[in-house]
C-alpha positions in Angstrom: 44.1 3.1 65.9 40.4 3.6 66.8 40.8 7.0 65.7 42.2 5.7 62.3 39.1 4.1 61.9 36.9 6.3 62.3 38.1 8.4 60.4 38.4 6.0 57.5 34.8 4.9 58.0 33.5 8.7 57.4 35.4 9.2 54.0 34.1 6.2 53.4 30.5 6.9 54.1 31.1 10.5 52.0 32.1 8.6 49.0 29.2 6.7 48.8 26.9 9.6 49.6 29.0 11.1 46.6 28.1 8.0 44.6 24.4 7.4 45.0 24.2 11.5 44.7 25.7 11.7 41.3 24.3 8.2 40.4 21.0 10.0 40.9 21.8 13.1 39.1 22.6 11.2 35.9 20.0 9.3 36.7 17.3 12.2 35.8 19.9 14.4 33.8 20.3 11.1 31.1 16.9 8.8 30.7 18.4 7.5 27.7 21.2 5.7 29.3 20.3 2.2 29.5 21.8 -0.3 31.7 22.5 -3.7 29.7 21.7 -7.4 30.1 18.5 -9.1 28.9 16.1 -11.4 30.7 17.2 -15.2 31.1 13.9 -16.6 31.2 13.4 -15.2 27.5 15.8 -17.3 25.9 16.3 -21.0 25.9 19.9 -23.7 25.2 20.2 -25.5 22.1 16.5 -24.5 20.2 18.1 -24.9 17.0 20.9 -27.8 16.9 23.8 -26.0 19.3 22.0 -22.5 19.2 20.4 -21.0 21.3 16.8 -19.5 20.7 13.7 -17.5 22.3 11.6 -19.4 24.7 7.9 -19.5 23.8 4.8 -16.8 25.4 7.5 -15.6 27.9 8.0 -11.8 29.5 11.2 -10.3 29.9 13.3 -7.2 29.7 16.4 -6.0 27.4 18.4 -3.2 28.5 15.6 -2.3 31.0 13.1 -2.5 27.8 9.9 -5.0 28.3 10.2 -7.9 25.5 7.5 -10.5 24.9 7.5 -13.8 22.6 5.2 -15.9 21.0 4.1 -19.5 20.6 6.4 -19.8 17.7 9.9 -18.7 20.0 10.0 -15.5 18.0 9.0 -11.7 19.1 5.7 -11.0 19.5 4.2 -7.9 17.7 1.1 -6.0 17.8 0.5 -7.1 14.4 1.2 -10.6 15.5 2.3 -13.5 12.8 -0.2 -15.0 10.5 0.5 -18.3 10.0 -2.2 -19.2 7.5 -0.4 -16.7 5.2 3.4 -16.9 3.6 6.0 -15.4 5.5 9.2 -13.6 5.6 11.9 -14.6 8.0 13.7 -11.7 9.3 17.2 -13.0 11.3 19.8 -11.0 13.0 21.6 -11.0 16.1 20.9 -8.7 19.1 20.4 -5.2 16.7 17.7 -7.0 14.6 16.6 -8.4 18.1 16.3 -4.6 19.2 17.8 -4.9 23.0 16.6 -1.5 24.8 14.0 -1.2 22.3 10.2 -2.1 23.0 9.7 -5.0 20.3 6.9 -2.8 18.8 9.5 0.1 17.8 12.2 -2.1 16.4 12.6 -1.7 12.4 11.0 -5.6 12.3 7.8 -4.7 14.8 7.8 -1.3 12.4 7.6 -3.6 9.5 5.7 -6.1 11.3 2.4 -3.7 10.7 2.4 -4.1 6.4 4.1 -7.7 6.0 3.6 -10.8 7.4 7.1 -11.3 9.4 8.6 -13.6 11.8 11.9 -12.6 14.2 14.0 -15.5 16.0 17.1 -13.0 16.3 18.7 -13.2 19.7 21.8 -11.6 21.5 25.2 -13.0 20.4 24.0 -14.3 17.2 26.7 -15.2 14.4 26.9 -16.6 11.3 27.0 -20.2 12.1 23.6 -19.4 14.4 22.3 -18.0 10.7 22.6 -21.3 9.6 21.4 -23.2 11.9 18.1 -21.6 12.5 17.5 -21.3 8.9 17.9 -25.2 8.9 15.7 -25.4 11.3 13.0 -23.7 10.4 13.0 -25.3 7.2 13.6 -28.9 8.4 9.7 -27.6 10.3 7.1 -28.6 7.5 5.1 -26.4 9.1 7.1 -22.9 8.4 8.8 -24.9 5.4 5.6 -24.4 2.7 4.9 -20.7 4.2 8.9 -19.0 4.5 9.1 -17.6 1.2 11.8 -15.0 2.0 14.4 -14.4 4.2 15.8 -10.7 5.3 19.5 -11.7 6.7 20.5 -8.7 8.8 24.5 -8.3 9.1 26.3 -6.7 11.9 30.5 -6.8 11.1 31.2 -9.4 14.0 28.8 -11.3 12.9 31.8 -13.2 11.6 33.0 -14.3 15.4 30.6 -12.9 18.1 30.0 -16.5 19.4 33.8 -17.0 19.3 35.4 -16.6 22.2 38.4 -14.0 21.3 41.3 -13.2 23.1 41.9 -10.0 21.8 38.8 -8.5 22.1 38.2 -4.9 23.5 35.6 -6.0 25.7 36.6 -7.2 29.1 37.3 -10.5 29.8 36.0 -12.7 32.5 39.2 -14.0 33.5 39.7 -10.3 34.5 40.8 -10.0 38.2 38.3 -7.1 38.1 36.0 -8.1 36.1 33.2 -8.8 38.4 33.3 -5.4 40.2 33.3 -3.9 36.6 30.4 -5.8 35.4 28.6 -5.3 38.3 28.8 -1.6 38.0 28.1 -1.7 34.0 24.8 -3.3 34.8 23.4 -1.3 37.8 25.5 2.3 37.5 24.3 4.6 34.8 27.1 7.1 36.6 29.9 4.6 35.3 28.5 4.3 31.8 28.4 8.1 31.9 32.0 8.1 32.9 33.0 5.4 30.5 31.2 7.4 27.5 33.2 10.1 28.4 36.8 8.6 28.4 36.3 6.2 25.9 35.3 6.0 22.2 33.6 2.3 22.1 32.1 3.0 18.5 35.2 3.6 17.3 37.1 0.8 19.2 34.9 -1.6 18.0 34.6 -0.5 14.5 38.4 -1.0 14.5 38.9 -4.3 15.9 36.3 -5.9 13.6 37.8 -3.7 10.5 40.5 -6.3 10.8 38.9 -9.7 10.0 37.0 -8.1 6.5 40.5 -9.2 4.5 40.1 -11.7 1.8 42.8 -13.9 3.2 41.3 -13.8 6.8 40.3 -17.3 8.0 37.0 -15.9 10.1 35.9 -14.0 6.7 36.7 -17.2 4.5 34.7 -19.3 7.0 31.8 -16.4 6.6 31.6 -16.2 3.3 31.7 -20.0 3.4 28.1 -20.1 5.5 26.6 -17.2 3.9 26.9 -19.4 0.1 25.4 -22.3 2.2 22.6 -20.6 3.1 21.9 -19.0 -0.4 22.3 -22.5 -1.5 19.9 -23.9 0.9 17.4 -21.0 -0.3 18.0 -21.6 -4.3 17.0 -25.2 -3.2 13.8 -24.1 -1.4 12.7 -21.6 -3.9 13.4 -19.2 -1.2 14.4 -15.2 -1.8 17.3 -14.5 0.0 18.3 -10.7 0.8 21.4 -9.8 2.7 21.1 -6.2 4.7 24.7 -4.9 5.8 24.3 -2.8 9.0 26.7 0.0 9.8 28.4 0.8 13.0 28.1 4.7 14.5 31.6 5.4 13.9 31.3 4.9 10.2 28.2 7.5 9.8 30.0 10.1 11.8 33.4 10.1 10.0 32.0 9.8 7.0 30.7 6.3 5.5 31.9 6.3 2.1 36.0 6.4 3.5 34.8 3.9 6.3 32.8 0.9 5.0 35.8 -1.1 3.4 34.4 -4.3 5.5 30.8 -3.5 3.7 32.2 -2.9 0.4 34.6 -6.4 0.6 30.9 -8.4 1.6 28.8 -6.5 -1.2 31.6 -7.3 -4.0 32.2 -10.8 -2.9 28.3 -12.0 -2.1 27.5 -9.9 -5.5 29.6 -12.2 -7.5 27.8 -14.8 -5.6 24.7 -13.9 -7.1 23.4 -13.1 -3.9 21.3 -10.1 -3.2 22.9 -7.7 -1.2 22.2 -3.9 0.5 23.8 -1.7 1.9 21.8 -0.1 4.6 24.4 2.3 5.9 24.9 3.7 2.2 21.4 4.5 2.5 21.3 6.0 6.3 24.3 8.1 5.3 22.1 9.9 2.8 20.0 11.3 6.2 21.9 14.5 8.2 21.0 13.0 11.1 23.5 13.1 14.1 24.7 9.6 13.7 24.8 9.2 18.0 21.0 10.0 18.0 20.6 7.0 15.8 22.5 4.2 18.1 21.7 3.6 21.9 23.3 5.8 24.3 27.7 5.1 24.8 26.4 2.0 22.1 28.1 2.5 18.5 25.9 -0.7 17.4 22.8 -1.2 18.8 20.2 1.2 17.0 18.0 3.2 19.2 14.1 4.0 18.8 15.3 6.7 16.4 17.3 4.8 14.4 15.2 1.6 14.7 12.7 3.9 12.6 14.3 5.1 10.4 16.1 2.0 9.5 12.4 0.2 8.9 11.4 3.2 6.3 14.8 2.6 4.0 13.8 -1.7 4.3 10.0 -0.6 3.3 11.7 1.4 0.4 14.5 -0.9 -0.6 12.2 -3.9 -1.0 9.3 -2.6 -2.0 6.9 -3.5 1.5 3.9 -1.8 0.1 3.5 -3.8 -2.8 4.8 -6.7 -0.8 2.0 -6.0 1.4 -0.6 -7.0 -0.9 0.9 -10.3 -1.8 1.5 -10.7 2.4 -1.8 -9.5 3.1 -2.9 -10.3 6.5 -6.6 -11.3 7.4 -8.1 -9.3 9.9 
């Protein structure tokens, strides 16, 4: 028996040698795997009605990545807000956010430098979150008189993500395993390694959300139901409103044109809406880029420094920035 032991306790002990050896060798073989989770001290409950928002002049980190805010609970740039000038509102979830991305290199802190922007986007975002920031902000007489645009930045599950779904491919928590999983997803960058390897998330999660861009679906109903709310809300304000459909990785690599029906469905029915709509991934399929170097590593969403660039040079040239610039001059 003691024997037994021993013997178990040295194969053991040479598996997690094993471990923290190749651990360590992806470690310095792959800098561009970043371990998830973002800083609780940077966000805060119920800002705006039942949604969450960005605490105010607090540090913290995304995805390993350093993120500061402002006094206003919204990033903080170098080029910093002016609030004696008009702004645009930029709002997103957790891409326009820019986890694993320093705030300065995200398409909005890119942009950030020639217009006078603010950015309240936070992890998890959905539709319904849309909404209620934008009422918020405009209920506040201060940003009222000095939003005079709004860049809505859609991600496909923006239609559920703050759902709770049953059927989705990420792992639950009622799991029996899910806390030795998501322990290992946040500290190993071996496992996401391994995980990348075995398993196409891009194209998992491309194909899950596919499902609810149907015109009979109750989530896109209710979505399409918000979105008309909010371009009401802006008519009413004498507010421009601009929709901006993100794409996932898995529809730039197998070709975007034969894998953007849930783009296509939002740009016909918002276009008959009279809403103004654009389709970013249209436009970053147009680049020969490999479409993997464009998304954070094993991430078929989340947009990395690469991508984060290129991404703010289409939105300069889609909308104009430079002449934009002059109208949202900012005083030095």
């Amino acid at each position: 028996m003691k024997k037994y032991i021993v013997y178990s306790f040295y194969n053991i002990l040479i598996i997690i040698i094993l471990f923290f050896l190749l651990e360590t060798v992806i470690r310095i073989s792959f800098p561009n795997i970043q371990l998830p989770g973002t800083s609780k001290e940077l966000l805060i409950d119920s800002l705006y009605n039942t949604t969450a928002g960005l605490s105010s002049n607090k540090v913290g980190f995304s995805s390993g990545v350093k993120k500061t805010t402002n006094n206003y609970h919204v990033w903080k740039y170098k080029e910093d807000v002016n609030i004696k000038e008009p702004i645009i509102l930029y709002l997103g979830d957790s891409v326009t956010m820019g986890i694993g991305v320093k705030n300065d290199s995200t398409f909005a802190g890119i942009n950030s430098r020639k217009i006078n922007l603010i950015n309240p986007s936070v992890i998890g975002y959905s539709v319904k979150d849309y909404l209620n920031v934008i009422k918020s902000f405009l209920s506040n007489a201060f940003f009222k008189s000095k939003i005079t645009e709004i860049y809505l930045f859609w991600t496909l599950n923006d239609l559920y993500s703050n759902f709770t779904m049953k059927s989705s491919p990420g792992l639950k928590t009622d799991n029996l395993f899910f806390p030795i999983i998501d322990y290992f997803r946040r500290n190993s960058k071996l496992f996401i390694y391994i995980k990348n390897l075995f398993s196409d998330r891009s194209k998992i999660y491309y194909n899950y959300d596919n499902q609810f861009y149907e015109e009979s679906n109750e989530y896109f109903q209710k979505g399409l139901i918000d979105i008309k709310e909010i371009s009401r809300i802006c008519t009413r304000e004498g507010i421009k409103l601009t929709v901006f459909l993100l794409p996932y990785e898995y529809q730039l690599r197998e070709n975007y044109q034969k894998n953007n029906y849930p783009q296509k469905l939002l740009l016909k029915k918002l276009s008959e809406s009279n809403i103004n709509v654009i389709d970013l991934g249209t436009r970053l399929s147009h680049y020969k880029y490999n479409s993997k170097s464009l998304y954070l590593y094993g991430d078929g969403i989340h947009f990395s420094k690469k991508g984060h660039k290129l991404l703010a040079n289409i939105i300069e040239q889609t909308t104009e920035i430079r002449n934009s610039s002059l109208q949202f001059h900012k005083s030095k």
